[in-house]
SEMAR-769690 format. One record per residue (C-alpha): residue number from 1; x, y, z; chain. Coordinates in Angstrom, 1 decimal, decimal comma. Layout:
BEGIN
[NUM; [X; Y; Z]; 'A'] ...
***
This chain:
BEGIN
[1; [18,8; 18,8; 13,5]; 'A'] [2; [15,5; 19,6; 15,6]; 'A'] [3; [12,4; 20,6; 14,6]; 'A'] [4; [13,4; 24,0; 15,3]; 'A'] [5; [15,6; 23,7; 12,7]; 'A'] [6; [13,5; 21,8; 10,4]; 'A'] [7; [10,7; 24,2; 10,7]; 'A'] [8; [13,1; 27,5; 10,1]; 'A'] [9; [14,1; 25,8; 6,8]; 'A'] [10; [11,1; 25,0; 6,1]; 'A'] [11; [10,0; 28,5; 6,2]; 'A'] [12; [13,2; 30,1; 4,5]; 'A'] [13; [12,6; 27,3; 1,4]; 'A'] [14; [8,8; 28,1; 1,1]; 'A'] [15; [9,0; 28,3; -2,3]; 'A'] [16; [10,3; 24,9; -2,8]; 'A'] [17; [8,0; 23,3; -0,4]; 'A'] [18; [4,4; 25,0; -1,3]; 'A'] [19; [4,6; 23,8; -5,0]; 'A'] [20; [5,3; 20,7; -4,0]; 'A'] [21; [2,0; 20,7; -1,2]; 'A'] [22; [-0,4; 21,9; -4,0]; 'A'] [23; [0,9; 19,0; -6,4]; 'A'] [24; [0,7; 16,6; -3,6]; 'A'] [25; [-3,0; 18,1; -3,0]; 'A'] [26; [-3,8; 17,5; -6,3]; 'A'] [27; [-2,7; 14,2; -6,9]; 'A'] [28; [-5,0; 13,0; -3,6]; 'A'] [29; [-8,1; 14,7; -5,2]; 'A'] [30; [-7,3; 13,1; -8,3]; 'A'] [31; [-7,1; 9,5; -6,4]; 'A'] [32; [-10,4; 10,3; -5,1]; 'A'] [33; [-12,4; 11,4; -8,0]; 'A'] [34; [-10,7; 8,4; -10,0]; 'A'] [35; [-11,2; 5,5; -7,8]; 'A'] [36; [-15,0; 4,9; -7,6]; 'A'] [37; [-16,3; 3,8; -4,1]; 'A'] [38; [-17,2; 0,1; -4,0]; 'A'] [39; [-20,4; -1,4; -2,3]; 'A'] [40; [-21,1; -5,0; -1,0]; 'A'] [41; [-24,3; -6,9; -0,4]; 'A'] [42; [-23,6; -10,5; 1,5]; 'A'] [43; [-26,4; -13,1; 2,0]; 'A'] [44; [-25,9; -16,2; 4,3]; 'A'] [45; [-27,7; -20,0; 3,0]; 'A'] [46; [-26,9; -22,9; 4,6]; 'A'] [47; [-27,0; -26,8; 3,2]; 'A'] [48; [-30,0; -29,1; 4,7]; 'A'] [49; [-30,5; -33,2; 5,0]; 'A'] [50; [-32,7; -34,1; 2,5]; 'A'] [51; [-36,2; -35,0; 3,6]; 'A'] [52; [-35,9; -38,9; 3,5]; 'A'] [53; [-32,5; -38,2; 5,9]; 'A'] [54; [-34,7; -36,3; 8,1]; 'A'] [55; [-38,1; -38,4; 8,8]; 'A'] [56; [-36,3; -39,5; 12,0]; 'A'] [57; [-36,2; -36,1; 13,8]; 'A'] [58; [-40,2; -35,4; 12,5]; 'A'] [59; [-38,9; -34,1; 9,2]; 'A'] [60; [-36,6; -31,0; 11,1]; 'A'] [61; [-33,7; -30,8; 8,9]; 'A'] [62; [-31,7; -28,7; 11,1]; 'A'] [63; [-31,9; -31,3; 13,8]; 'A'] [64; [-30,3; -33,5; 11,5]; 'A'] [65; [-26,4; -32,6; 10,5]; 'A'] [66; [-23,9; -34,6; 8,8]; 'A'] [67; [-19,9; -34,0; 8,2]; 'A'] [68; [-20,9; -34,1; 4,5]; 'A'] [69; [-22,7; -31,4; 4,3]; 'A'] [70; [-19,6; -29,3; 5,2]; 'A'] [71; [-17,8; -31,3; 2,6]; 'A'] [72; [-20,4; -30,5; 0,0]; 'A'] [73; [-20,1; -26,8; 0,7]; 'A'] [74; [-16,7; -26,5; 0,0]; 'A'] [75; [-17,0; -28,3; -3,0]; 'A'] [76; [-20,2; -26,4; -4,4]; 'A'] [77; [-18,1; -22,9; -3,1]; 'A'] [78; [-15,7; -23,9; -5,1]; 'A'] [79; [-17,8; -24,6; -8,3]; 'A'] [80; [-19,2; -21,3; -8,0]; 'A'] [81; [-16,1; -19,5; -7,5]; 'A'] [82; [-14,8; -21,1; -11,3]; 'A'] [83; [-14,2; -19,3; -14,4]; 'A'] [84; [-17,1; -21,5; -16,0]; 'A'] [85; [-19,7; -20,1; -12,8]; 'A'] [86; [-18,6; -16,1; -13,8]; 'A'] [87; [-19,4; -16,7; -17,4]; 'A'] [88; [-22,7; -18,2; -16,8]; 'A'] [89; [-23,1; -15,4; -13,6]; 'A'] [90; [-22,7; -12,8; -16,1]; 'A'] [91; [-24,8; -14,5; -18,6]; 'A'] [92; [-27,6; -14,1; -16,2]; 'A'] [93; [-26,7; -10,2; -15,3]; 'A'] [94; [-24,2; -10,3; -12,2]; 'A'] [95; [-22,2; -7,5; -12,3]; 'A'] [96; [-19,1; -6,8; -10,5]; 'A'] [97; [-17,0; -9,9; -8,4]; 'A'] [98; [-18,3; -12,2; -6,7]; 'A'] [99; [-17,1; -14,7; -3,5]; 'A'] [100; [-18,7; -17,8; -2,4]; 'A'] [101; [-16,7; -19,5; 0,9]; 'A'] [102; [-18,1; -21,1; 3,8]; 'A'] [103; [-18,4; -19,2; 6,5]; 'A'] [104; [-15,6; -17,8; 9,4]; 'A'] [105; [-16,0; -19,8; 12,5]; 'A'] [106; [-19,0; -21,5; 11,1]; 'A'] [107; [-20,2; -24,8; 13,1]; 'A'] [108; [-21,9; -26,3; 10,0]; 'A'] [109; [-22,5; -26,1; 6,3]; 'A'] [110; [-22,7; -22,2; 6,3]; 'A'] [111; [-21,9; -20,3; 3,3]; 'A'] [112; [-21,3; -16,6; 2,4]; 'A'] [113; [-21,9; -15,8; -1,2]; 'A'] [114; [-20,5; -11,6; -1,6]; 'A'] [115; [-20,9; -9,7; -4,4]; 'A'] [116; [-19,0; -6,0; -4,6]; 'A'] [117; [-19,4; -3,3; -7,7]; 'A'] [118; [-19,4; 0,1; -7,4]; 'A'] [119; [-23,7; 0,6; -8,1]; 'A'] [120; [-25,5; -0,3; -4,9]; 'A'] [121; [-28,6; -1,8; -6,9]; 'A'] [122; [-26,6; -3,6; -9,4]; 'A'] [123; [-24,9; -5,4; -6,4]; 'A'] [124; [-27,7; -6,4; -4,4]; 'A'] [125; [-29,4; -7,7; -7,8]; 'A'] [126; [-26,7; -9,7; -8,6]; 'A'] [127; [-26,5; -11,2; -5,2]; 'A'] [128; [-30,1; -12,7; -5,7]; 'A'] [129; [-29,4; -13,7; -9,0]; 'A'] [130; [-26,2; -15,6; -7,0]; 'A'] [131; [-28,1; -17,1; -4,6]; 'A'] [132; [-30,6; -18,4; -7,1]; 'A'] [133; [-27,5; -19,9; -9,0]; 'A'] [134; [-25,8; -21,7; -6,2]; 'A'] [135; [-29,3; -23,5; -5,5]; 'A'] [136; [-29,9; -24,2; -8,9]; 'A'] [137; [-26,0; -25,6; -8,9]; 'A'] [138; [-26,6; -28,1; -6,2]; 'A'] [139; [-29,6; -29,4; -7,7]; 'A'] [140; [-27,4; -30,3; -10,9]; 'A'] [141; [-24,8; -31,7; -9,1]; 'A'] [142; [-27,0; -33,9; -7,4]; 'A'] [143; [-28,8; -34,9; -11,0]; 'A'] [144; [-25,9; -35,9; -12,5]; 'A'] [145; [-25,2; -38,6; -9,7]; 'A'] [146; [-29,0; -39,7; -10,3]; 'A'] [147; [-29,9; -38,7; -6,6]; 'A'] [148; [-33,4; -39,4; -6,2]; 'A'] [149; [-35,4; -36,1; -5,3]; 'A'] [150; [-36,4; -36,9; -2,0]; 'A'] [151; [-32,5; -38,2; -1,1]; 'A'] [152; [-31,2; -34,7; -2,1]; 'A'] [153; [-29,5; -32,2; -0,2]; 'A'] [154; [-31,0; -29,3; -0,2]; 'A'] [155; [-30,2; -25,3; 0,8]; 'A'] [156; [-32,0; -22,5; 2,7]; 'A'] [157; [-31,3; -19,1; 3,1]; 'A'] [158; [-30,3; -17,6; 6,8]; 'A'] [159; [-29,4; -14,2; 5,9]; 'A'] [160; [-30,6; -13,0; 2,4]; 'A'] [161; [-29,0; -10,2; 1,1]; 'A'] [162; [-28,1; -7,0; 2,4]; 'A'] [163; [-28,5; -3,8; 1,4]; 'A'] [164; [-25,0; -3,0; -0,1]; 'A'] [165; [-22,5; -1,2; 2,4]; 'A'] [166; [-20,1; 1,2; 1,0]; 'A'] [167; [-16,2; -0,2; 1,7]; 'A'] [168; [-13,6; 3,0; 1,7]; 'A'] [169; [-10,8; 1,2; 2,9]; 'A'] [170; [-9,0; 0,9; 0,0]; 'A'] [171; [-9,6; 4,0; -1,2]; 'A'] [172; [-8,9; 5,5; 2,0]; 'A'] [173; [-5,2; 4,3; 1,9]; 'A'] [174; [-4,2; 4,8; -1,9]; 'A'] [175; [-5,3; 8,6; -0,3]; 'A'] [176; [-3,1; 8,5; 2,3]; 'A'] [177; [-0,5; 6,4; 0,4]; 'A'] [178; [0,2; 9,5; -2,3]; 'A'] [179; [-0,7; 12,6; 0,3]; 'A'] [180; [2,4; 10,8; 2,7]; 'A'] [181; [4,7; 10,2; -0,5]; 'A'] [182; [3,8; 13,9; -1,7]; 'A'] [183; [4,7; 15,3; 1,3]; 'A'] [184; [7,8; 13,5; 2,4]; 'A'] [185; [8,9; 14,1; -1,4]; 'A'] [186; [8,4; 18,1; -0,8]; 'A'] [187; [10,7; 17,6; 2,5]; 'A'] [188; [13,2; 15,9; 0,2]; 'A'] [189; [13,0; 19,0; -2,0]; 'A'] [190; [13,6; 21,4; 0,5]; 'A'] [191; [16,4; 20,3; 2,4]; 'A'] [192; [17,7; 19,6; -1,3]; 'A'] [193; [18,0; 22,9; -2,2]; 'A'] [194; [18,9; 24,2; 1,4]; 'A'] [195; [21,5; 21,6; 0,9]; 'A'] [196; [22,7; 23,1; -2,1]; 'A'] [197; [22,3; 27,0; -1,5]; 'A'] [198; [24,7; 26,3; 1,6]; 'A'] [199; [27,6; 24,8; 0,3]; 'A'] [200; [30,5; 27,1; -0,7]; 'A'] [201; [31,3; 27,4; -4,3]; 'A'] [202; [34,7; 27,5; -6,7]; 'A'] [203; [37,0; 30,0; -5,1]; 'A'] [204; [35,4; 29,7; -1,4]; 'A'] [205; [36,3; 26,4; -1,2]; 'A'] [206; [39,3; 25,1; 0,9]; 'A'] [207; [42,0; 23,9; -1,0]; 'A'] [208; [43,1; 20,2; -0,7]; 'A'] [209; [45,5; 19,3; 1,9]; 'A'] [210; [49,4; 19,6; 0,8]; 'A'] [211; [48,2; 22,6; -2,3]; 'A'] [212; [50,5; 25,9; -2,1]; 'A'] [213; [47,7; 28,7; -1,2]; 'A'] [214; [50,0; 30,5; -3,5]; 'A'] [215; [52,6; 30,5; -6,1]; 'A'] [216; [56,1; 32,2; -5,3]; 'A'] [217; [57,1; 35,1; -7,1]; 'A'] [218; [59,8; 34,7; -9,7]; 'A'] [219; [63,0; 36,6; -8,7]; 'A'] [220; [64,7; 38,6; -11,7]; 'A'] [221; [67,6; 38,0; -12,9]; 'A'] [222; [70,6; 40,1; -11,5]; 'A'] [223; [68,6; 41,3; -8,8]; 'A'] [224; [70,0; 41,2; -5,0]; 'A'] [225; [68,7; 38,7; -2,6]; 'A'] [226; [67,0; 40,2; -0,1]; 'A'] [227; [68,1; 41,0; 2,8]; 'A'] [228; [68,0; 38,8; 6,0]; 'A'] [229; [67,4; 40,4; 9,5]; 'A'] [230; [69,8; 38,5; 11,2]; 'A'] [231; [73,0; 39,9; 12,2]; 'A'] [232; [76,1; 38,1; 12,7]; 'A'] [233; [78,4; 38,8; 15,5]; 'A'] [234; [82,1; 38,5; 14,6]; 'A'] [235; [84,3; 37,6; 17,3]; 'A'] [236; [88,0; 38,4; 17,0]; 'A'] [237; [90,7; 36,6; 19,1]; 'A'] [238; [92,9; 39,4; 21,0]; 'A'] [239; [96,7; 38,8; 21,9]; 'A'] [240; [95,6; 37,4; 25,3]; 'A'] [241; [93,3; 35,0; 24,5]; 'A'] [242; [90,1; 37,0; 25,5]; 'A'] [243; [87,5; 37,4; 22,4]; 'A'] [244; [86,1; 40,4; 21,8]; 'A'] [245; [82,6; 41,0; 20,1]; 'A'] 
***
């Protein structure tokens, strides 16, 4: 079948396939009034030497790096990423999820703390309130191993947070996702009843193989046999020997 052919059945089955293309329209607009639109605000801090580590370089902590601070990072990401960190996070007013992780292709300590919700203010509040946490986090990590003040890490922010950016991706393909299933589902309906309409019925169809087409009529009783066509030549045997017909 071409799309010659496609398209002429398409066109003969209209009224299978155009009910099918306003539900299909309907169920995308309902995707896209149902699923809000999300926003995202990320901020950027980094860990730092602590100031007694750092009286070698002048006091410039960023020309002073360990391996640990990496190691801390990951640990204090983790921390903040734990059910205990949400319940205090939402304690303090963070709304929506957040992500802390060190940074892609980062050549230090970097970390990226994300927060996404679907109100553009709410998320870039609760990404300062995040920020504020993870500091405060450190510094209680740090206490609890009786880390003298001027011995502790400490954390600055590169990037603070940005102003939250819509992200339609999602959305965009649970769209796409139910307008292609819609539509292919329509097809389905169409060649479904074409399918249907075109085969023969009862009587129309051919009879299995080895079925009489039709049932011999009953011969009464006392009735003559037909007669045959054929003829039969009688030959006789003359006194000579020569037959005759």
């Amino acid at each position: 079948m071409d799309l010659a052919e496609i398209w002429r059945v398409m066109r003969r089955r209209w009224y299978v396939l155009l009910p099918g293309l306003l539900l299909t329209a309907a169920l995308t607009t309902a995707v896209h009034l149902l699923i809000p639109v999300e926003y995202q605000s990320q901020s950027t801090v980094t860990l730092l030497n602590s100031s007694k580590a750092t009286e070698a370089f002048d006091g410039n902590p960023f020309l002073s790096t360990q391996a640990s601070l990496t190691g801390m990072a990951d640990g204090l990401a983790r921390n903040l990423n734990s059910d205990g960190a949400k319940a205090d996070l939402k304690a303090l007013g963070v709304t929506g999820k957040h992500e802390v992780k060190i940074a892609d292709n980062a050549q230090g300590p970097f970390m990226w703390l994300t927060v996404t919700g679907t109100d553009p203010a709410a998320v870039l509040k609760s990404d300062e309130l995040l920020a504020g946490y993870a500091d405060k986090r450190l510094k209680e990590f740090q206490t609890q191993q009786s880390v003298a003040p001027e011995a502790m890490i400490r954390m600055a922010t590169i990037v603070p947070p940005q102003k939250p950016e819509a992200q339609t991706k999602t959305r965009i393909q649970y769209i796409v996702m139910v307008g292609a299933l819609g539509f292919v589902l329509s097809l389905v309906a169409v060649f479904f009843v074409e399918a249907r309409r075109c085969t023969p019925r009862g009587k129309d169809r051919p009879a299995p193989a080895g079925t009489p087409t039709a049932a011999a009529e009953p011969v009464p009783v006392g009735a003559a046999p037909a007669a045959t066509d054929e003829t039969m030549a009688l030959r006789t045997v003359g006194p000579g020997g020569a037959g005759a017909t």
